[in-house]
C-alpha positions as a printed Julia matrix, in Angstrom:
429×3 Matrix{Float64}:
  67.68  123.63   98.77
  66.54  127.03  100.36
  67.07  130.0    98.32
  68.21  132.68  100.75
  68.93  135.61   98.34
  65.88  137.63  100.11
  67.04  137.59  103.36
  69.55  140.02  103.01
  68.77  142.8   105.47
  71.72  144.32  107.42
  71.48  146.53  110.74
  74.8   148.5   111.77
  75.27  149.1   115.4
  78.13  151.35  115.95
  77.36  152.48  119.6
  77.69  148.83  120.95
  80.17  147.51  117.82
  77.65  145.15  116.13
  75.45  143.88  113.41
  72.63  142.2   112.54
  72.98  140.73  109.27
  70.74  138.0   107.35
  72.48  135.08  105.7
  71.45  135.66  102.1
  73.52  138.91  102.52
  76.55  138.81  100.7
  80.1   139.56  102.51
  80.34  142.48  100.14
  77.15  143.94  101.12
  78.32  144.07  104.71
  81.1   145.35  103.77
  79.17  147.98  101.9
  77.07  148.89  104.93
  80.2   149.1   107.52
  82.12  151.65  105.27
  79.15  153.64  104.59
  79.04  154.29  108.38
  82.47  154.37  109.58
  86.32  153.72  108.57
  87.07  152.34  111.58
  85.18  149.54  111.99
  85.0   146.04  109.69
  84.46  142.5   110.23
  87.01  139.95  109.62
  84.98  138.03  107.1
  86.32  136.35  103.6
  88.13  137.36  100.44
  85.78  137.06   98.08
  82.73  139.37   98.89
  80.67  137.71   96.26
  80.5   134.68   99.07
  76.98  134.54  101.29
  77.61  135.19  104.53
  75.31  132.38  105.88
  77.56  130.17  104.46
  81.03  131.49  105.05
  80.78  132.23  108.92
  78.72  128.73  109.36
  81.87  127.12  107.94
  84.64  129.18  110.17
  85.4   132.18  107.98
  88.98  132.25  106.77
  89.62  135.72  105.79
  92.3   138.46  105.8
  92.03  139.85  109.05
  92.12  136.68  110.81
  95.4   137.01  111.86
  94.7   140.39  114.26
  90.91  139.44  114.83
  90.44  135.22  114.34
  88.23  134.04  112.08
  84.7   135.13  110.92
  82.91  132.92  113.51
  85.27  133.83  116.43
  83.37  137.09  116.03
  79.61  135.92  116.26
  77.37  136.49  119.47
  74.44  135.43  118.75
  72.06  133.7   115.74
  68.95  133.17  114.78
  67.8   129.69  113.41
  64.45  127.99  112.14
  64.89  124.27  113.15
  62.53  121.37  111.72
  60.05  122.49  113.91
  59.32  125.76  112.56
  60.73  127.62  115.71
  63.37  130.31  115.39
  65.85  130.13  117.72
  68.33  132.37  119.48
  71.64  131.3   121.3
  69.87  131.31  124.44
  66.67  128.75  123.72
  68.79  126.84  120.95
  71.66  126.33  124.19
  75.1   126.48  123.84
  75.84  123.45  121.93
  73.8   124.32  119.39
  75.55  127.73  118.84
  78.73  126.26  118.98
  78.09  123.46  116.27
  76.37  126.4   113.7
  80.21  128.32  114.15
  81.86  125.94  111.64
  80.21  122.93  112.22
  78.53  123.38  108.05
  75.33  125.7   108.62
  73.09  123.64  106.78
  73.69  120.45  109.17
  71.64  121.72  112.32
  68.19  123.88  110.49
  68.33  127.37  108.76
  70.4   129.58  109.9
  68.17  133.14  109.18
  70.51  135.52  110.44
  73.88  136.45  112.9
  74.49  138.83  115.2
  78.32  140.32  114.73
  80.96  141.87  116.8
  82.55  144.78  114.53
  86.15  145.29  115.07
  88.67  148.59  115.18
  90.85  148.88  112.22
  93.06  152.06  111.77
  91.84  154.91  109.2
  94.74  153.65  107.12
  95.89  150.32  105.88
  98.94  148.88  103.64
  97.97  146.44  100.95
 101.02  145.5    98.14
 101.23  142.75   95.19
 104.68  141.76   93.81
 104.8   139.2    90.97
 107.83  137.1    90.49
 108.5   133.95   88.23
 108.47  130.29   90.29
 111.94  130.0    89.84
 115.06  129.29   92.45
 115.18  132.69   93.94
 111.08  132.36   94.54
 111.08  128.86   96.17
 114.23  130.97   98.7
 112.28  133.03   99.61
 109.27  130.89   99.8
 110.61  129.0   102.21
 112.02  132.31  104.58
 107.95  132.87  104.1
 106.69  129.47  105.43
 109.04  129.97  108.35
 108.03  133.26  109.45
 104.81  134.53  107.76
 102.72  132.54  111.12
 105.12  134.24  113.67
 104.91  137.73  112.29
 102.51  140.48  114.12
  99.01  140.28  113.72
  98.33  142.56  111.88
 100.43  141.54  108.58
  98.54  138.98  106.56
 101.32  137.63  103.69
  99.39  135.96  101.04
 100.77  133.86   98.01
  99.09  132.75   94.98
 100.45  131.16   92.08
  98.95  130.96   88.68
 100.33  130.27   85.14
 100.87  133.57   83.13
 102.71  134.35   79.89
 106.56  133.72   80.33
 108.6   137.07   80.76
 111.24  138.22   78.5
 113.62  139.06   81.37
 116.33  140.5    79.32
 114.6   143.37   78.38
 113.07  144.12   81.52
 112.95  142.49   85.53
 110.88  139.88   86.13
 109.88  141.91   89.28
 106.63  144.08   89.24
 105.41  145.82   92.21
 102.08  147.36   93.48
 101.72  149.24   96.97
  98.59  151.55   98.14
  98.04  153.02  101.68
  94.12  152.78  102.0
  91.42  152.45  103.7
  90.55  149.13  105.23
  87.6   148.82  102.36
  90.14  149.72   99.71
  92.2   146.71  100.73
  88.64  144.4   100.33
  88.54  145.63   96.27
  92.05  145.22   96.09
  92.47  142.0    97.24
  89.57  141.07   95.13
  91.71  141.9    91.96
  89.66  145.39   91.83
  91.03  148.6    91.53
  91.53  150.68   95.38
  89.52  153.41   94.36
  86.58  152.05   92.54
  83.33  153.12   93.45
  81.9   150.98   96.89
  78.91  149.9    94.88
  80.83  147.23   92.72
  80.32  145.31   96.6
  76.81  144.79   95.88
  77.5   143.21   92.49
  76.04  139.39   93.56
  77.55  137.87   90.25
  80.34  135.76   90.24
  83.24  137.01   88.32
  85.24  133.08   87.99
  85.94  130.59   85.56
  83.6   128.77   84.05
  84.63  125.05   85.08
  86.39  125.22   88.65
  87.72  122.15   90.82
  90.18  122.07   93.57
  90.68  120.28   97.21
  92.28  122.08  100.35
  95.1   121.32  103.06
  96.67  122.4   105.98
 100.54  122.69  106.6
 101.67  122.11  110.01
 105.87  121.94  108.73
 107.52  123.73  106.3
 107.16  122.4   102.62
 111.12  121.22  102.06
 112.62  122.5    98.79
 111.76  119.26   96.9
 108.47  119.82   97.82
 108.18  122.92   95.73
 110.43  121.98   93.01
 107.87  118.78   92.6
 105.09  122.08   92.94
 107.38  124.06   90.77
 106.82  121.05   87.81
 103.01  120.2    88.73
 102.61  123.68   87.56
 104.27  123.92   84.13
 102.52  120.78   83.46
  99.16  122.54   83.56
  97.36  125.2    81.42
  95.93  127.0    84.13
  96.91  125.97   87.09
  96.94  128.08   91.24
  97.69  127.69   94.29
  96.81  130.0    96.92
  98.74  129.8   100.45
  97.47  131.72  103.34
  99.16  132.07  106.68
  97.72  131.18  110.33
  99.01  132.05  113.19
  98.12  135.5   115.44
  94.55  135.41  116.74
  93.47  132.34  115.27
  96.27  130.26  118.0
  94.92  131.76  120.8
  91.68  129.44  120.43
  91.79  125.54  121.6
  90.86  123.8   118.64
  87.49  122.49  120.32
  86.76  125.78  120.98
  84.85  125.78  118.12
  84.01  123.19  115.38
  86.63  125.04  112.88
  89.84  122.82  114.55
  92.48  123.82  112.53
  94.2   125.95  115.14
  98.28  125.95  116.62
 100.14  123.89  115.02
  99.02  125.01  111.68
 101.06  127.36  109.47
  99.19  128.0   106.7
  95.95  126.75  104.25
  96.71  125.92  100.57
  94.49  125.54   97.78
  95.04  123.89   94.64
  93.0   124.8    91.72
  92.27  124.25   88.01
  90.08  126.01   85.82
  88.7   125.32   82.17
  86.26  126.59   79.53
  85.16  123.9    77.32
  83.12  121.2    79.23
  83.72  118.29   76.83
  84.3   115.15   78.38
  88.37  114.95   77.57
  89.01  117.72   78.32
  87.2   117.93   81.84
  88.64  114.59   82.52
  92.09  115.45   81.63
  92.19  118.41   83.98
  90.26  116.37   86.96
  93.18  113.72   86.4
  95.63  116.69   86.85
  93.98  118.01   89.92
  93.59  114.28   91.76
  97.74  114.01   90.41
  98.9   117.21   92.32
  97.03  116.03   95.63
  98.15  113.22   95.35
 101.89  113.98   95.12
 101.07  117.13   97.92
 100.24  114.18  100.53
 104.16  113.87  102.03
 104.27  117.7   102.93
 100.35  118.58  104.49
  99.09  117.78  107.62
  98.32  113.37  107.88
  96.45  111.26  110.6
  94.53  112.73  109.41
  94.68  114.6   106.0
  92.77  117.95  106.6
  90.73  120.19  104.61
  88.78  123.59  105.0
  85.3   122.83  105.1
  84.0   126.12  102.8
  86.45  124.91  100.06
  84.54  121.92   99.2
  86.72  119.33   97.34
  86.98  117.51   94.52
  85.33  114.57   95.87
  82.83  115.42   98.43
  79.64  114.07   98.26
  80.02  111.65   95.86
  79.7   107.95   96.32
  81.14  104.76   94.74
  79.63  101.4    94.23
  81.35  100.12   97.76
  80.0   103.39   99.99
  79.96  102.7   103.42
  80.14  104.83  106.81
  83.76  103.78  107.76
  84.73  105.91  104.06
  82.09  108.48  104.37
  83.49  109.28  107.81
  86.77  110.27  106.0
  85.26  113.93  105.46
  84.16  114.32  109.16
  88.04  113.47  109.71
  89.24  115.75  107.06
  87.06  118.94  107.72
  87.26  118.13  111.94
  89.55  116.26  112.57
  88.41  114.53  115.89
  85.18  112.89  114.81
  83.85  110.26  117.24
  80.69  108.64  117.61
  78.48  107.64  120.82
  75.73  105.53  121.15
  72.21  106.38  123.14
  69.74  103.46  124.39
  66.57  105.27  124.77
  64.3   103.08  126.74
  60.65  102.69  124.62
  59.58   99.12  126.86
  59.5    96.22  125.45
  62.31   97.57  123.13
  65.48   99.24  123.55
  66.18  100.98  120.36
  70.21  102.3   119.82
  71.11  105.68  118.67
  73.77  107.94  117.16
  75.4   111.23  117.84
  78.46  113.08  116.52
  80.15  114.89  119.38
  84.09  116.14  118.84
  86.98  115.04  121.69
  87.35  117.67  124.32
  83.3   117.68  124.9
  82.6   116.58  128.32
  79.51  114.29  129.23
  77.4   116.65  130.52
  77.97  119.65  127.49
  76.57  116.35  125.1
  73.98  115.39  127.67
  72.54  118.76  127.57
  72.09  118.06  123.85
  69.87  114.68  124.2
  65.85  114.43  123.84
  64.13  114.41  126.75
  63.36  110.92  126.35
  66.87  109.72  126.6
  67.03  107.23  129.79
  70.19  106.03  129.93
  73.4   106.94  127.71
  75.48  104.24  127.11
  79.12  106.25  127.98
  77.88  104.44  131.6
  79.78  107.11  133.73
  78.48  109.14  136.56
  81.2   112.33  136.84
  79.23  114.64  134.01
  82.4   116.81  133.91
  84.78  114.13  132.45
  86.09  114.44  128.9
  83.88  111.97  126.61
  87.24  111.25  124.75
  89.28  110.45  127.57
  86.5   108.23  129.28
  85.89  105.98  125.69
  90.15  105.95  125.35
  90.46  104.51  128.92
  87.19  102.02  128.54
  84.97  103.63  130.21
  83.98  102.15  133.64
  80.49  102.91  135.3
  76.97  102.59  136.86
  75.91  100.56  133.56
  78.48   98.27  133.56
  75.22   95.61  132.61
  75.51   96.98  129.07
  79.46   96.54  129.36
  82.42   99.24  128.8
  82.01  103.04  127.55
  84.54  102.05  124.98
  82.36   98.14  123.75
  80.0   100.69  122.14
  81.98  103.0   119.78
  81.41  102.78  116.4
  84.54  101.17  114.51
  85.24  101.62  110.78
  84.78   98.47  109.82
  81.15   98.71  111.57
  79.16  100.02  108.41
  76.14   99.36  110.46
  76.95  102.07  112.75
């Protein structure tokens, strides 16, 4: 583990719209640094500005501008990163594959990643933020679903977020179970406020690195690609009353993000998707019923979420790490491990290399995603490489569509493209 807190120097550009920031910068120190300068100009980064940037734009960037301006690493030009040779790199000696895998690929897969180079974008001097509260009852899940069916098709730049947590019940006879909050401010005003601070507090509280959660915190993450039907959130609407503390926070796609293929980048989850959800428990006391009650809760509401999210496979948002990642059981193996690859993006296939070391001809493996062609993953291989075993001489095919179709070619000695994929129930590979 590298601690990155020091790196955390930031460099605002606004004669050619860009920054320079270091990874152990916090999103809420950029933030700091772009209003101090202009209220124009932001970056469509994350939420929570406690989050290191390093982290959130190597994992995609989900954020609340993403709708007008696409997510935090649709809005990178350039990096630098230290690989395990002790060189630091820039997009142009690292090569293009390289930069693409660090844009949501997971940061810490490919070296260190010391610091990105951003593209600032225009936002008006003036921006709407509101919050209305309502109970989870009939009326809500109506007009939950009117939301699931339009909040993806609605202009850019209107980002309609829901979250759900258990409160204290409302005595509605006395007063409406409606409450409503609506500011006109600027675009930094909606980062505190959608941070649960108040519009006007002073700018510093975005250099506050603590981390104002709960003290236990698990969840896992999906993506919708059809609207949730109305037993689906009456089943939600029950999950929830079952649970102490409880949320769910839904937060619509569509806009920028769609304009991007979804191997445009390693972040897939692209058209066709309507909206992320989160579901989430929290807890105080760390004693071993009471952790494992609320884990069992957690594992019970994904479970029962599986009819109505995204399948074939399940998908997940890399930066909310679930439940489950990175543990093993007794029976580990590659074909279950690979289940995460699958999850966070979605196409994960597997190639193999000969490298040619005579007398021996030693097998290798390398990740690539569908929509790749041969020669964008032969620019990628040592220099050493001979002969790759995809056999196929046309370096602008599609890797995917060559290994679906078998995969005829000049090394036909060492059989089909397709003989020498990896198959789950090939731990060895």
């Amino acid at each position: 583990m590298v601690d990155m807190s020091n790196l955390s120097e930031i460099d605002i550009d606004l004669e050619e719209e860009m920054a320079w920031i270091q990874a152990g910068a916090t999103l809420g120190h950029l933030y700091y640094e772009i209003a101090k300068k202009s209220r124009v100009h932001a970056f469509p980064g994350g939420i929570c500005y406690t989050t290191g940037s390093g982290g959130l734009i190597s994992g995609g960037g989900l954020g609340s501008l993403m709708r007008k301006f696409g997510l935090a690493a649709d809005n990178v030009i350039d990096a630098h990163v230290m690989d395990a040779k002790g060189r630091i790199l820039d997009r142009k000696s690292m090569g293009e594959d390289f930069f693409w895998a660090i844009r949501g690929g997971g940061g810490s897969s490919f070296g260190i990643i010391l610091a990105w180079k951003l593209k600032l974008v225009h936002v008006p001097e003036k921006v709407s933020v509101f919050r209305v509260h309502r109970m989870l009852g009939e009326n809500t899940i109506n007009l939950l679903q009117q939301w699931e069916h339009t909040a993806y098709l609605l202009p850019r730049g209107v980002q309609f977020r829901h979250r759900f947590l258990q409160e204290p019940v409302i005595n509605c006879t006395e007063r409406p179970c409606l409450k409503k909050e609506c500011h006109e401010v600027p675009w930094i005003g909606s980062v505190l406020f959608l941070y649960n601070k108040r519009v006007d507090e002073s700018l510093e509280v975005l250099l506050d690195n603590s981390v104002p959660v709960y003290k236990l915190l698990q969840g896992t993450s999906d993506f919708v690609k059809t609207p949730i039907p109305e037993k689906g959130w009456k089943m939600i609407q029950r999950l929830l009353l079952e649970e102490e503390r409880p949320m769910i926070i839904l937060d619509p796609l569509g806009g920028r993000i769609d304009e991007f293929s979804e191997t445009e980048l390693p972040f897939p989850h692209r058209k066709g998707n309507l909206y992320n959800i989160q579901h989430l428990v929290n807890w105080d006391d760390n004693s071993e019923s009471v952790s494992s009650k609320k884990i069992k809760w957690m594992r019970k509401f994904y479970r029962e979420m599986e009819p109505f999210v995204a399948n074939s496979p399940r998908t997940a948002y890399i930066n909310y790490r679930d439940l489950d990642f990175g543990t093993n059981q007794e029976d580990y193996s590659y074909s279950k491990a690979k289940m995460w690859g699958e999850k966070y993006f979605k196409r994960f296939e597997r190639a193999l290399v000969l490298e040619r070391s005579p007398p021996y001809i030693v097998k290798k493996q390398f990740g690539f995603q569908r929509g790749r062609s041969l020669a964008s993953f032969t620019m990628q291989l040592p220099r050493k490489v001979k002969f790759m075993d995809f056999r196929r001489c046309t370096p602008g095919v599609g890797a995917g569509g060559i290994i679906g179709g078998g995969g005829l070619g000049p090394l036909t000695k060492f059989g089909l493209a397709g003989d020498e994929c990896c198959r789950c129930s090939r731990d060895e590979c």
